[in-house]
C-alpha positions in Angstrom: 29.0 3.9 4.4 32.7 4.3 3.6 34.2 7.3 1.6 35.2 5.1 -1.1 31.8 3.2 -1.2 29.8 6.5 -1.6 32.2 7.6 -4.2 31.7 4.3 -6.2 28.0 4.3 -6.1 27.9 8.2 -6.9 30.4 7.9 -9.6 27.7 5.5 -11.2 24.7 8.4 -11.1 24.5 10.0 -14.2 21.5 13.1 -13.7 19.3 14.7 -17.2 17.1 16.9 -17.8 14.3 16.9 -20.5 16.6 19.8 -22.3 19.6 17.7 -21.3 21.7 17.3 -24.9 22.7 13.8 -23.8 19.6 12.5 -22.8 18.4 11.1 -25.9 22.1 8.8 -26.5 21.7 8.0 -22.5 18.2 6.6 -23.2 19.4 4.5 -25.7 21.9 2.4 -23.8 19.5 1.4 -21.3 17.8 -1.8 -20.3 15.1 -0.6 -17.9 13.9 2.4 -16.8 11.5 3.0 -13.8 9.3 5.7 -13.6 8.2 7.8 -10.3 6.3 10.2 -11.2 3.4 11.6 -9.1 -0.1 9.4 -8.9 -1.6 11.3 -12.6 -2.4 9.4 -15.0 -2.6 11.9 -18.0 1.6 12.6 -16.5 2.3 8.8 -16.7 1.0 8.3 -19.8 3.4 12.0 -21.2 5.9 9.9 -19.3 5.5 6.7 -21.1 5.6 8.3 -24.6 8.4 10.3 -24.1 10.8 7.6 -23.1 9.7 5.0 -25.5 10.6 7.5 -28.4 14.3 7.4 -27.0 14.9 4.4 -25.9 15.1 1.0 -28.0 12.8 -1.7 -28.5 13.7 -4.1 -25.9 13.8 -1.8 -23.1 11.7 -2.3 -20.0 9.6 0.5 -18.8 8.9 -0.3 -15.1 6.1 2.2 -13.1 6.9 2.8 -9.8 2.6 3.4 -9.1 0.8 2.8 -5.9 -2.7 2.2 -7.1 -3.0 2.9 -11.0 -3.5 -1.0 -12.7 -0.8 -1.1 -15.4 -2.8 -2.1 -18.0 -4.0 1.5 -17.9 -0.9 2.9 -17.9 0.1 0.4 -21.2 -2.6 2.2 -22.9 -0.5 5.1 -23.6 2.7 2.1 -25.2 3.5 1.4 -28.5 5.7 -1.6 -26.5 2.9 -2.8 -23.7 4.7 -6.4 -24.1 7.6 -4.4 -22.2 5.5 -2.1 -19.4 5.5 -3.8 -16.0 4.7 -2.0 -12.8 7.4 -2.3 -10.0 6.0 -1.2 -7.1 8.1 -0.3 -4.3 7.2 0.8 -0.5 8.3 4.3 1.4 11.1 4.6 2.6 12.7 2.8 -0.3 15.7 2.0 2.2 14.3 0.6 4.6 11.1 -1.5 3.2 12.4 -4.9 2.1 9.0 -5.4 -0.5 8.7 -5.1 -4.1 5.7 -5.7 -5.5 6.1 -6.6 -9.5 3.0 -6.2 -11.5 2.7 -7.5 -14.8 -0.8 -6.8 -16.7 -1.9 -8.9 -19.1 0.2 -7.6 -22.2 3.3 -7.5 -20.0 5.6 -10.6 -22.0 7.7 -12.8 -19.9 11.4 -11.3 -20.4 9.5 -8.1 -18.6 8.6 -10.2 -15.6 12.6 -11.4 -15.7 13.7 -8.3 -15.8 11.9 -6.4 -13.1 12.0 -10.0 -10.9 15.9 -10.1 -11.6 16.4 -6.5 -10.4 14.1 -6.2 -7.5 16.4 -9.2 -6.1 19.8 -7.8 -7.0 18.7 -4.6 -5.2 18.0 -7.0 -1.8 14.5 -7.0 -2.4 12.1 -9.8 -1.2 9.5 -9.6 -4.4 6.0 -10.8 -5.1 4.7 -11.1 -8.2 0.6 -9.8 -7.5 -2.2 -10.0 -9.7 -3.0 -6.2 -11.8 -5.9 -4.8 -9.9 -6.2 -1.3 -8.4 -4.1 -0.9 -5.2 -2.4 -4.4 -6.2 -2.1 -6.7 -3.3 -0.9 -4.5 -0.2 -2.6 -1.3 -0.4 -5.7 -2.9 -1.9 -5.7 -4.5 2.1 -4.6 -1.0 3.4 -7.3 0.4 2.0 -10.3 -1.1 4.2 -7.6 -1.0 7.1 -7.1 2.8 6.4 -11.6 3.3 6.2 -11.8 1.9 9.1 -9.5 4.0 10.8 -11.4 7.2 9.9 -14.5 5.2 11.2 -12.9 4.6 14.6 -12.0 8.6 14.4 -16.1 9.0 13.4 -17.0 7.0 16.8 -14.7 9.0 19.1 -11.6 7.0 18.8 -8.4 9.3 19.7 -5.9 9.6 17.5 -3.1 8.5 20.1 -5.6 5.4 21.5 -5.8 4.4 17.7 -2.4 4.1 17.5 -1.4 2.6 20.9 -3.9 0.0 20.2 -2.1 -1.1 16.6 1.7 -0.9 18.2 -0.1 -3.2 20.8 -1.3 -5.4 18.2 2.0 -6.2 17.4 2.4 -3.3 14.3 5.8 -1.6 14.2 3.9 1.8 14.0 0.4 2.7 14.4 -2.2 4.1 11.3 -1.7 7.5 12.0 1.8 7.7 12.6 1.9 5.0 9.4 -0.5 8.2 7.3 1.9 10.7 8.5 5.6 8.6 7.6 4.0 7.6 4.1 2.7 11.1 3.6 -1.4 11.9 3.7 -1.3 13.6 0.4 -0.3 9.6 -0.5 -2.4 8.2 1.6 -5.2 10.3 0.5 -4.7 9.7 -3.1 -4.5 5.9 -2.1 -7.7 5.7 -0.4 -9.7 7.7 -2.4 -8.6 6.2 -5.1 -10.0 2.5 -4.0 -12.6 4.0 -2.6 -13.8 5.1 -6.0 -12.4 1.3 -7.5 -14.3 -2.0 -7.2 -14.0 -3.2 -3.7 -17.8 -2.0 -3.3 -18.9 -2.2 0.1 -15.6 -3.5 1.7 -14.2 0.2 1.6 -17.5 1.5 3.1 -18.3 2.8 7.0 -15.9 5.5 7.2 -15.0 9.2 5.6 -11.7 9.2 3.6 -12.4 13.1 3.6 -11.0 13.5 6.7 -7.5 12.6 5.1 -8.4 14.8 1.6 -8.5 17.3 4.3 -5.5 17.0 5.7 -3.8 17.6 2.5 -6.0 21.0 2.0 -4.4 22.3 5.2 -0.9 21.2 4.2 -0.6 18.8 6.7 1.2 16.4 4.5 2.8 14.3 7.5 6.5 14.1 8.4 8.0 15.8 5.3 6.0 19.2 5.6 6.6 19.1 9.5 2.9 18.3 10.3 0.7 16.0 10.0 -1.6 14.0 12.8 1.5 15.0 14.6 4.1 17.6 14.5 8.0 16.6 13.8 11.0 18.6 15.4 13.8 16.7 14.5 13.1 13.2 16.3 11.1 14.8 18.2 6.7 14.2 17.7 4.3 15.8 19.4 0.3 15.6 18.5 -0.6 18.1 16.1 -3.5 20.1 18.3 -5.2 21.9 15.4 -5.0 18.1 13.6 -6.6 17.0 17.0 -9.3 19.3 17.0 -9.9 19.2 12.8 -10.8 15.4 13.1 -12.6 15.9 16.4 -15.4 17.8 13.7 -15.9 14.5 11.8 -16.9 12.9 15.5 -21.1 11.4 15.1 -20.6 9.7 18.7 -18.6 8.9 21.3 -18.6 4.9 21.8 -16.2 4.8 24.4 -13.8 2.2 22.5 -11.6 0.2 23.8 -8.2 -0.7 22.3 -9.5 -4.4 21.8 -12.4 -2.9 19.9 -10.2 -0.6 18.0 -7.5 -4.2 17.5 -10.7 -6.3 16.3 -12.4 -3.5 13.7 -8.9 -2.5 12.1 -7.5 -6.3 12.0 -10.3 -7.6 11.0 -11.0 -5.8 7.6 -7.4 -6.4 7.2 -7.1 -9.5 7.0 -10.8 -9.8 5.4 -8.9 -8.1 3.0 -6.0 -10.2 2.1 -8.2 -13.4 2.5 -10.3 -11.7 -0.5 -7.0 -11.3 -2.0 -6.6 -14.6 -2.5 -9.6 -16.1 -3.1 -9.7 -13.3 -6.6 -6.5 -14.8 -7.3 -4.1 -11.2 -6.7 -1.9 -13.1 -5.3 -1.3 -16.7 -6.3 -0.8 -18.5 -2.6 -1.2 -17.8 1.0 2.9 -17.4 1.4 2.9 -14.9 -0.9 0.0 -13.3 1.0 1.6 -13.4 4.1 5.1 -11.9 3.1 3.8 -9.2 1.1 2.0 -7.8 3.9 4.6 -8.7 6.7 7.5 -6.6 4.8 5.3 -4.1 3.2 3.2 -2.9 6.0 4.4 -4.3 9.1 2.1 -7.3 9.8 3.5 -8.6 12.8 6.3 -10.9 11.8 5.6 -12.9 15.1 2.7 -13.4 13.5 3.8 -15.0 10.6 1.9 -12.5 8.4 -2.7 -12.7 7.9 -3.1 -16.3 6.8 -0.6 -17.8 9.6 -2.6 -15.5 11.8 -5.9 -17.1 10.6 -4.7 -20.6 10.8 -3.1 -20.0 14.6 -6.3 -18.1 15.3 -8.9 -20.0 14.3 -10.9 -19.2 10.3 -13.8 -20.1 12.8 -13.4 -17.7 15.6 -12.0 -15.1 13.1 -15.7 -15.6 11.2 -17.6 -15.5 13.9 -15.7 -12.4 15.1 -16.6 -10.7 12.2 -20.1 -11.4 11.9 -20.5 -10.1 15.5 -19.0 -7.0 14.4 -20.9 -6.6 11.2 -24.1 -6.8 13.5 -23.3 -3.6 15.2 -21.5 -1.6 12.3 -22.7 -3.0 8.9 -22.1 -5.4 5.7 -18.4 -3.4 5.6 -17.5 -6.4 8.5 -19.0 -9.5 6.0 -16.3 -11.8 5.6 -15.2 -13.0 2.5 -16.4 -16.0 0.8 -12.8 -18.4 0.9 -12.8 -17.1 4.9 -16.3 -18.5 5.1 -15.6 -22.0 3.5 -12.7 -22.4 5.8 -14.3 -21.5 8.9 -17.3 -24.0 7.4 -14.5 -27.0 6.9 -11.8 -26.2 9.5 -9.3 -26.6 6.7 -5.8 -24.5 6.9 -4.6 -22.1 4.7 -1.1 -23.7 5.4 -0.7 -27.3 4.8 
């Protein structure tokens, strides 16, 4: 970035504070304001009431939350026609995804709004259905149980992620928990864990990540996580090594196809259920959301050009295996079943 190009886009920062004496009149003047506040509830909804009461009535009030539905968060409106949730991935700069979230209050200038500046910030954005986790960590959420399963059976924490960066993933899970930060990831999969996916987030221990957290190991920005950062320089955090080593019932001695097929397949389970509840409206819209916001393989072409390359039949058939050995976690989804049933494409 240029000199003049940093000074132009600084010179249009204006920073408050709640005591700020020009906060109220700066409030006024705006259009849309997105909040990022921590993953509470009882702090969105402070949040929510505070800035309505400064700001007028047409402006947008955009959350920036990773798992909360909106319509919960509109509770705490006197405007719910103007909450959306504009969900955005970590690092900001670098992930090209926006999820926008209206719930069912949210009115239609809302959805223009946040739609219209998701894409002037260079955003690719998908408009997903409000449900906790929304569309792409609603499918992370299986894919991140099954990972602490794997851990659970002796998986390693390097062979787990060799195996995904095999796959095709830009980085593995755990290096994935640590960028993202575990006290997120945590908060993520406990959360859904606790939401109604039922027995599609069952067969693993999302304690061993709550964990983490408790030991301040909150991933790259506190210096340690599953691994330890010096610089560019990462290294396996030992004492990480040896905590999740505890949470081992029995070494199964799995391979990195194993690993591949358990992780992949919930996954994609996942996003198949996705759309067949209707959280996102088509299987293109399925397949970019979770290309650019978690690093599907592009050379993929993202879980339902996966499926139709693949085979809904062998994919099926896959699971069911699976689900023999480790439980009803591995069923697959209804829509995947009819599909495998009538050898009919997800793309047409």
């Amino acid at each position: 970035m240029t000199p003049y190009k940093y000074n132009t886009n600084v010179s249009n920062i204006t920073t408050l504070t709640d005591t700020s004496s020009s906060a109220s009149r700066h409030l006024a003047s705006l259009d849309l304001i997105i909040e990022a506040v921590f993953e509470d509830l009882a702090l969105k909804h402070s949040i929510v009431r505070d800035i309505e009461s400064s700001t007028q009535d047409h402006c947008v009030f955009a959350t920036n939350t990773s798992a909360i539905p909106i319509a919960r968060i509109a509770e705490a409106s006197s405007r719910p026609e103007n909450l959306i949730g504009m969900h955005y991935f970590s690092p900001v700069p670098n992930m090209p995804l926006l999820e926008v979230i209206p719930h069912e209050g949210t009115g239609d200038r809302a959805k223009a709004v946040a739609c219209e500046v998701g894409t002037k910030q260079g955003k690719t954005v998908v408009v997903v259905k409000d449900v906790p986790g929304f569309y792409v960590n609603r499918c992370l959420g299986p894919y991140l149980v099954e990972v602490t399963a794997l851990i659970r059976d002796g998986a390693s924490l390097q062979l787990i992620d060799k195996a995904m960066k095999n796959f095709g993933m830009p980085v593995g899970p755990i290096t994935l928990a640590d960028e993202v930060g575990l006290d997120v990831t945590s908060h993520v999969a406990t959360f859904l864990s606790n939401a109604d996916l039922g027995v599609r987030m069952a067969g693993g221990d999302v304690n061993i990540l709550s964990g983490m957290t408790k030991e301040g190991w909150l991933g790259r920005k506190s210096g340690r996580g599953f691994y330890k950062y010096d610089g560019k320089k990462k290294t396996i955090n030992n004492e990480a090594a040896d905590y999740v080593k505890s949470f081992v019932n029995n070494d199964l001695n799995l391979t990195e196809e194993d690993i591949q097929n358990r992780i992949v397949s919930r996954f994609v389970n996942e996003a198949a259920k996705c759309l067949e509840d209707e959280i996102i409206s088509n299987p293109v819209a399925g397949d970019i959301g979770l290309v650019f916001g978690s690093g599907f393989p592009p050379f993929l072409g993202g879980p339902f050009r996966y499926l139709d390359s693949h085979g809904a039949d062998k994919f099926v058939g896959m699971m069911n295996g699976i689900a023999d050995h480790f439980g009803p976690q591995f069923e697959p989804c209804q829509l995947l079943k009819d599909h495998a049933i009538s050898g009919k494409k997800f793309h047409v």
